[in-house]
C-alpha positions, 0 to 999 in steps of 0.5 A: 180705176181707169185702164188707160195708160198715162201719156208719160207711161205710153211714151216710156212704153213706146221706146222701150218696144222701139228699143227692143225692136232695134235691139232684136236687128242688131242681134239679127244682123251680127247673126247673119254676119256670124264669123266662120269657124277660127282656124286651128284650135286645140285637140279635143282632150282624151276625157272619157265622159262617164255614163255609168259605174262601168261605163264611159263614152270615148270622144275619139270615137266620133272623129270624123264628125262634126262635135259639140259637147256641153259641159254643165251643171245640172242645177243651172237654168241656162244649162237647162235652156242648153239642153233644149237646143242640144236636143233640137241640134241632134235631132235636126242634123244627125243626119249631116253627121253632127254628134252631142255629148254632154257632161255635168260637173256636179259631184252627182251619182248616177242615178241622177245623171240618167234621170236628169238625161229622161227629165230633158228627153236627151237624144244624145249621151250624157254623162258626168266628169270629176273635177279634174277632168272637167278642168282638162277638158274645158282647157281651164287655168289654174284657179279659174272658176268655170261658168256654165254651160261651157260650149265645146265646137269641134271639128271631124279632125278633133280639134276644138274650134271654138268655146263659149263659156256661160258668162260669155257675152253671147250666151248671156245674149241668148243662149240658143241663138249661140249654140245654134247659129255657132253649131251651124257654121261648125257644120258648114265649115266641116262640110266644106273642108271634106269637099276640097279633099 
């Protein structure tokens, strides 16, 4: 048995590394040309996001401070992914304000909400929404079946600048890329809105 490729294989290998080179500059290019934050938008929901029996976390409470919330499942690999960059998020700029919440939609107990929060090293609340308040608060129309992670940028005035559900074609691209470089222009957009007063 020989380790050498054959010429037809080594030619179908070098365009795919070619393709996957100009793939990754593509992606790289649309990052770098990542659009500014839409104007407007809509309120953020008054959903408190459940943390306990007797316990809940009020999103007003972070008004004035850049928000991502992430609504997801806790069985859902590419939640999983999400959690790691929203734990990177949190911890690389807390200090420029920004603030993570997350909710799972799955019917879990409580018990499982926090152990799955310990299991991701969660820096931030995690709690968990019922059906219909999941519904409220990803702004979902009747019979729509929502696709997680559902990603939530709001800016310190409360309003929900932008949204990308799962199946979205930029967090099926990368997930991480998504959220941080997204993330990212939500801060800089809010950090020059509180310039200009």
């Amino acid at each position: 048995m020989s380790n050498l490729i054959s010429p037809t294989k080594q030619k179908f290998s070098s365009f795919r590394r070619r393709a996957a080179t100009v793939a990754a500059g593509l992606m790289l290019f649309c990052c770098s040309a990542w659009p500014q934050m839409p104007p407007g938008g809509r309120p953020l929901p008054d959903v408190p996001v459940k943390t306990g029996p007797n316990s809940s976390v009020d999103l007003k409470q972070f008004r004035g401070k850049p928000l991502v919330i992430g609504l997801i499942s806790s069985t859902c690999d590419h939640c999983v992914k999400a959690m790691n960059t929203f734990r990177d998020l949190q911890t690389k700029y807390r200090a420029d304000g920004l603030r993570v919440v997350v909710a799972i939609g799955d019917p879990i107990p409580i018990t499982e909400v926090t152990a799955f929060a310990e299991k991701h090293r969660a820096n931030f609340p995690v709690g968990f929404l019922n059906q219909p308040e999941f519904i409220k608060m990803a702004a979902l129309k009747p019979g729509q079946r929502p696709f997680v992670p559902i990603v939530m940028f709001v800016d310190p005035k409360g309003m929900v600048r932008l949204q990308y559900f799962g199946d979205d074609a930029i967090m099926k691209s990368d997930v991480n890329a998504a959220i941080t470089l997204t993330t990212e222009h939500l801060l800089k957009d809010s950090a020059t809105t509180t310039a200009k007063k």
